[in-house]
C-alpha positions in Angstrom: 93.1 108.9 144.9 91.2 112.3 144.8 92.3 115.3 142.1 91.0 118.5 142.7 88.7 119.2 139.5 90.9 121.3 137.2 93.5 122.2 139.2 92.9 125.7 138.5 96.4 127.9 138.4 95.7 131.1 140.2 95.2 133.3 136.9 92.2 131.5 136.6 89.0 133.5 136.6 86.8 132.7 139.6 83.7 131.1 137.4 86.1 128.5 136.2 87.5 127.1 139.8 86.9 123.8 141.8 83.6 123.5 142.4 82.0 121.6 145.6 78.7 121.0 143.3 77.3 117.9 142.4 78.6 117.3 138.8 76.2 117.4 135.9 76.1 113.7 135.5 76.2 112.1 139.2 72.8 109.4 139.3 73.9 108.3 135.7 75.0 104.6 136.1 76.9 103.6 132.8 77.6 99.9 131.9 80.4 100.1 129.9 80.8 96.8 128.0 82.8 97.8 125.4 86.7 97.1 124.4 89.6 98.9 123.2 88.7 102.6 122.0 86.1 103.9 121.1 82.6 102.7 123.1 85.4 102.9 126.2 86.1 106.7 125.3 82.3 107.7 125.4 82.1 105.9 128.9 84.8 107.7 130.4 83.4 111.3 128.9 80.3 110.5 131.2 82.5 109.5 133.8 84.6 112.7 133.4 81.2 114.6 134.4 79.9 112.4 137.4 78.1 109.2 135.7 79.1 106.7 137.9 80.9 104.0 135.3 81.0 100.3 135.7 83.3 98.6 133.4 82.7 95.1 132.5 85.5 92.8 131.1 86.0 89.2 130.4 87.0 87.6 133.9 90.0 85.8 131.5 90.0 88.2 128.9 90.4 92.3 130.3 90.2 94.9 127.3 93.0 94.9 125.4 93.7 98.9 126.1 95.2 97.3 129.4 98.4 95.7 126.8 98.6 98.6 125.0 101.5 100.8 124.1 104.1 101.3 127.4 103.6 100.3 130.6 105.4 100.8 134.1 105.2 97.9 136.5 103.2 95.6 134.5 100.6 98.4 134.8 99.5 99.7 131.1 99.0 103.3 131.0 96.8 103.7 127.8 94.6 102.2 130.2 95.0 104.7 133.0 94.0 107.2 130.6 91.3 105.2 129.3 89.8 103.3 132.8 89.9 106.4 134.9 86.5 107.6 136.4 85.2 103.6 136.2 84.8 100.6 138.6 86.0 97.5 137.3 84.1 94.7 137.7 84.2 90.8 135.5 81.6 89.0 134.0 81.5 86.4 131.5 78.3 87.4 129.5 78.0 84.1 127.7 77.5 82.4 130.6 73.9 81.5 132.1 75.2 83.1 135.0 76.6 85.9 133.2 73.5 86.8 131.6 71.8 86.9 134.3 74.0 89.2 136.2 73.7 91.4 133.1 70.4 91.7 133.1 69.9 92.7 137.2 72.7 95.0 136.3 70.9 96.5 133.3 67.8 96.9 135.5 69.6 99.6 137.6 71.7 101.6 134.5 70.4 104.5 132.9 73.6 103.3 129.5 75.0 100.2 128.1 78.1 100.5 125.7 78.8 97.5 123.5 80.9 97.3 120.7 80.7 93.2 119.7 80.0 92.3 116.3 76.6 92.5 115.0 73.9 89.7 116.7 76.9 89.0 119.2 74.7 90.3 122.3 71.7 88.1 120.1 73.1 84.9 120.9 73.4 85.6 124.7 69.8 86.4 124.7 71.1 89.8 125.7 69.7 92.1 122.5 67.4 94.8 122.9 64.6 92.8 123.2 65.8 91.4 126.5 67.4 94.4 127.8 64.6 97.1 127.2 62.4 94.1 128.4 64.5 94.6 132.1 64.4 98.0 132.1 62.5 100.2 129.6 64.4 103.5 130.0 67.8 102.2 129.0 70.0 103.5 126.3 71.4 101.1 124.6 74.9 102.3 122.5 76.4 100.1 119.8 79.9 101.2 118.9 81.0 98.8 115.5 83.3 99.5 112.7 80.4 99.1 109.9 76.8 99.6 111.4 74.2 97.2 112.7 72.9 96.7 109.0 74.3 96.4 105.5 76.6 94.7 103.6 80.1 94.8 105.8 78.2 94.9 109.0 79.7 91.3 109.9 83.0 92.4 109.1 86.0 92.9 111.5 87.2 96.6 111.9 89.1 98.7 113.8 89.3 102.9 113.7 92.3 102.0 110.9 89.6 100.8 108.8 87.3 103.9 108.8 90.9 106.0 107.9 91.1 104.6 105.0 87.2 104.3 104.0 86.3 107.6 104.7 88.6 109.2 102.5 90.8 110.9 105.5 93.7 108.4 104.3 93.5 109.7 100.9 94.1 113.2 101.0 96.7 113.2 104.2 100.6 113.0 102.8 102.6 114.7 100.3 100.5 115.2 96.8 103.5 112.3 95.3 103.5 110.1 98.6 101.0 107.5 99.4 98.3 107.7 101.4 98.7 108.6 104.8 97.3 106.6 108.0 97.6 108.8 111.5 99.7 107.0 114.4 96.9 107.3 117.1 93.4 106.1 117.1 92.1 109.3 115.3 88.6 107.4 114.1 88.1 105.8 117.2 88.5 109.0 119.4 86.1 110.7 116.5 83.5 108.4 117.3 84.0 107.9 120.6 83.4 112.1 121.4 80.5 111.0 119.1 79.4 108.1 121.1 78.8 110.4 123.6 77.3 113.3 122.3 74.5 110.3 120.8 74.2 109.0 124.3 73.1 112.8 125.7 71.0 112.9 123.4 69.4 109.9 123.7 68.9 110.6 127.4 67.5 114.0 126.6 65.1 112.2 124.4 64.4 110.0 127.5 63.3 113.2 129.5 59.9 113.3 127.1 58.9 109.5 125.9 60.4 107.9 128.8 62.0 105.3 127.3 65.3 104.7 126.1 66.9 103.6 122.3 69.3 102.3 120.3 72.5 104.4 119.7 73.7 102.9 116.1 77.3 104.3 115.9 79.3 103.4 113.0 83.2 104.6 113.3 83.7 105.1 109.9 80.9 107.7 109.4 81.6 110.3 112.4 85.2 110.9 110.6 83.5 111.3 107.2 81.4 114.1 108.8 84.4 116.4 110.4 86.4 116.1 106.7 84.0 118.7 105.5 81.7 119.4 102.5 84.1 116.5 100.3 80.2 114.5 99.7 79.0 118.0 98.5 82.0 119.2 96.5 81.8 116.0 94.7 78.1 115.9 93.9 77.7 119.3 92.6 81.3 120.0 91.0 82.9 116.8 90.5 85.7 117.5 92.8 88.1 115.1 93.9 90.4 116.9 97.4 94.1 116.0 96.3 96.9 115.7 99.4 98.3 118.8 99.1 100.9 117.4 102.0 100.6 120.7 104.8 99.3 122.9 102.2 95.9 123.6 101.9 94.0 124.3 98.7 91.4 126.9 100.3 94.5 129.5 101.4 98.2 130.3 101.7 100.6 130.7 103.4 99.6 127.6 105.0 103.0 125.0 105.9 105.2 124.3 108.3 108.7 126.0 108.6 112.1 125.5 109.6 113.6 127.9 111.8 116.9 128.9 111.8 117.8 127.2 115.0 116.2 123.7 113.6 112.7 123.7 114.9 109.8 123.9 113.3 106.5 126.5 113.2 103.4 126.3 111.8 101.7 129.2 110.1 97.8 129.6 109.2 96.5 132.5 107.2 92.8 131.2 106.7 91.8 135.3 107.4 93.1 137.3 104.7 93.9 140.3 107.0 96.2 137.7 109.0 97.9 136.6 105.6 98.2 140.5 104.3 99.8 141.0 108.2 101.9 138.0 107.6 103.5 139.0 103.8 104.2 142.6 105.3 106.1 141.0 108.7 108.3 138.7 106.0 109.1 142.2 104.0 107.1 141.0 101.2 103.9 144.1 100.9 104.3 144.3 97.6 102.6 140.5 96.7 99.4 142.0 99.1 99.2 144.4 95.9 99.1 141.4 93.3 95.3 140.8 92.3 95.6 137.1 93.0 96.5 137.5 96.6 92.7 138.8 97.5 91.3 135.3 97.8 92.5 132.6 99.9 92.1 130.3 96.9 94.0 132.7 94.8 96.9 132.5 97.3 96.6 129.5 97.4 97.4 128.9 93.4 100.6 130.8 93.8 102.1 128.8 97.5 105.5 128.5 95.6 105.7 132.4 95.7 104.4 132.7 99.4 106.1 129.7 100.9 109.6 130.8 99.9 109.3 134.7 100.9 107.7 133.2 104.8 110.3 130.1 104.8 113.0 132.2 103.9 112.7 134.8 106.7 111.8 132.1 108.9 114.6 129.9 108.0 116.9 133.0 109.0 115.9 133.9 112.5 115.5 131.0 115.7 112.4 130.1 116.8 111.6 132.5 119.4 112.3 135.1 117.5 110.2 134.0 114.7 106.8 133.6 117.8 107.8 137.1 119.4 107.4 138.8 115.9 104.5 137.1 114.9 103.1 137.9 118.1 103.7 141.4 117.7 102.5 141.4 114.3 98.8 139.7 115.3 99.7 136.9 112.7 99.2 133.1 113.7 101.6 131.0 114.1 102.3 128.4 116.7 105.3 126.0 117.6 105.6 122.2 115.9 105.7 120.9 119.8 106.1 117.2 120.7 105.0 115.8 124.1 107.8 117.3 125.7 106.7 120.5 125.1 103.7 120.1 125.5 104.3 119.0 129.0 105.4 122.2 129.8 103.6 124.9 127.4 102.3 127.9 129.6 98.9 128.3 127.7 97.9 124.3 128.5 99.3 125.2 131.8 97.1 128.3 132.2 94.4 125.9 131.5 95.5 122.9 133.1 94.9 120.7 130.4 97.6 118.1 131.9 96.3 117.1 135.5 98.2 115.0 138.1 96.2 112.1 140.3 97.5 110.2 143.2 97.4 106.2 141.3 97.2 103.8 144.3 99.8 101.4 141.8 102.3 104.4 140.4 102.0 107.2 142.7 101.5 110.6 140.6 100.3 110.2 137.3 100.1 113.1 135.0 97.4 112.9 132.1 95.2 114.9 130.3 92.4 116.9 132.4 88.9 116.2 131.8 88.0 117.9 127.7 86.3 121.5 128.6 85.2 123.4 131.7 81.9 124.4 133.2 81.7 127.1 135.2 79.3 125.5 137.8 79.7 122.1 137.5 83.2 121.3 136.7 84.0 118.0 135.3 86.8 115.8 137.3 89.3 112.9 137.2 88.4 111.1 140.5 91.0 108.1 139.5 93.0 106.6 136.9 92.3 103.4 135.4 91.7 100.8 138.0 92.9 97.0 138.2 91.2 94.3 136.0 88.2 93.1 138.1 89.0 95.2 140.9 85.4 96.4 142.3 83.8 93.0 141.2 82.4 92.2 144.5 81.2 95.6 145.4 79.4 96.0 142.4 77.5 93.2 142.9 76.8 93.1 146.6 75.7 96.8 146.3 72.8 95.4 143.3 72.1 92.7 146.2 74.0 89.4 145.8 75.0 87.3 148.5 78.4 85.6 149.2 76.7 82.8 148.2 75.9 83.6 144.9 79.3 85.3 144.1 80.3 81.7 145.1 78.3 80.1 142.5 78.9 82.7 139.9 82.7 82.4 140.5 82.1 78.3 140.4 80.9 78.9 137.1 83.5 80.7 136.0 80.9 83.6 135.4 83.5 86.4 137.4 
């Protein structure tokens, strides 16, 4: 149930192999309470890197990630993605029982992740006040749609929410289409990388006051922050971004095209050197000459022109011809891939973005590797997702319970 840490290939330079160090993370004990996408995704980033991960779920409801999307054998493999790096354990929090668990539990982590509604953890007498109270140094994340505070803090919400709020909805499509939402928790995985990132930080802030804090992360404002300076555009010049569909407003030639063999490329010229490299490969020099053409938004004010000289010599040669020329000419472009191809891509192979681990309930399971690579302390995918309650009783013999209690806690219907 072991992967070797990035299964380096052998063109991989020698800082970057498998690494018998202890990683970054290992002593970091993680609670991870939280359900479906986000709050999970920053528990299994620590986990990628050594914290050792504990997931909690409802002993008669697990996390929904588990039903999912596909599964294979009743197993769901969102989750296998998801639960990998964690030991699964159930507890019914709103139970006396429950609660008390918690609590010992807490005493031990360094992180709790939660994403219940605002003043859910409250009514279990579970809040910050009590779990601070059992261990000072904890850090305490709370992953909701809306905040801890303000007017829609009560609210429902998912990632799909935040899409639409933040203005990412609005300007993704074509300029006469509607809005566009993304098929794939895109706000969720923003904030979950977020999640994370606040959690270090929180612990590096640990390092000098010795004592932990509240993480307040609200999904919809991690995907306002990576959709630019639209606040700032806004304030100072009144500007409203339109959907320019794959266009872009800031430079051109920027679309996708159809090759002549019926695939598709993608072509970026956000450096004007690329875009002068990219008119001259088309046979088009004489539109680098036009005064227009020396500013990205210039370019971009005359796409008609530039999209039909590059789709046109595109839409007359088949793909690889179209990459091996652009190649040569040092102008970007890459292939519209789907999973397929990226499956077997030679540059994610190079770097090994798609690892394989040995599941005890599917055999080999290929997924993606952990998200970047030290060259000391390499990250690692120990396991994939694990059964719903599965390390339940290890958990809590290890913090010191006795059959006898797992008894009464399971009597309770606590586990």
């Amino acid at each position: 149930m072991t992967d070797t840490p990035l299964a380096p290939s052998p063109a991989d330079p020698p800082p970057y192999r498998a690494s018998a160090a202890r990683p970054p993370l290992a002593g970091l004990r993680v609670l991870d309470l939280a359900t479906l996408f986000a709050g999970p995704l920053a528990a299994t980033l620590l986990g990628d890197f050594g914290a050792e991960v504990i997931k909690v779920e409802h002993p008669a409801k697990p996390d929904p990630s588990r039903g999912h999307g596909p599964a294979k054998d009743g197993a769901g493999l969102w989750w296998k993605v998801l639960g990998r790096n964690k030991r699964t354990m159930t507890l019914d929090l709103s139970t006396r029982g429950g609660r008390a668990t918690l609590l010992r539990l807490a005493e031990t982590a360094d992180v709790v992740i939660e994403n219940f509604r605002p003043g859910t953890l409250e009514k279990w007498d579970l809040g910050w006040a009590e779990l601070s109270a059992a261990n000072p140094r904890l850090v305490l994340a709370r992953v909701t749609a809306f905040g801890q505070f303000g007017p829609y803090s009560h609210r429902p919400g998912f990632g799909t929410l935040a899409e639409a709020m933040s203005g990412f909805a609005a300007i993704t499509g074509e300029p006469d289409a509607p809005p566009t939402l993304p098929p794939f928790g895109l706000a969720d995985s923003i904030a979950g990388l977020t999640t994370a990132y606040a959690v270090m930080t929180a612990l590096a802030a640990r390092e000098s006051t010795g004592r932990g804090q509240v993480v307040d992360m609200a999904i919809i404002e991690p995907i306002l922050a990576v959709l630019g300076p639209q606040p700032t555009w806004y304030d100072q010049l009144g500007h409203v971004q339109p959907r320019t569909g794959n266009r872009s407003a800031n430079n051109a030639p920027r679309n996708t095209y159809r090759t002549a063999d019926g695939t598709w490329v993608a072509v970026s010229t956000s450096a004007q050197s690329v875009a002068e490299r990219v008119m001259r490969l088309v046979g088009r020099p004489d539109l680098v000459d036009e005064p227009w053409f020396a500013t990205g938004a210039g370019r971009a004010g005359h796409s008609d022109v530039l999209d039909e000289a590059v789709g046109g010599w595109i839409a007359a040669r088949p793909r690889d011809e179209v990459l091996a020329a652009f190649e040569k000419a040092e102008a970007a472009v890459a292939p519209v891939q789907d999973v397929r191809d990226v499956m077997t891509d030679p540059q994610y192979a190079a770097l090994a973005t798609i690892t394989t681990v040995d599941d005890p309930e599917l055999g080999p399971l290929r997924l993606q590797n952990v998200l970047f690579r030290l060259s000391e302390t390499p990250g690692a995918i120990r396991w994939a997702g694990r059964p719903h309650g599965a390390d339940t009783d290890s958990v809590l013999t290890e913090l010191g319970l006795t059959p006898a209690e797992l008894a009464a806690l399971r009597s309770e219907g606590a586990l």
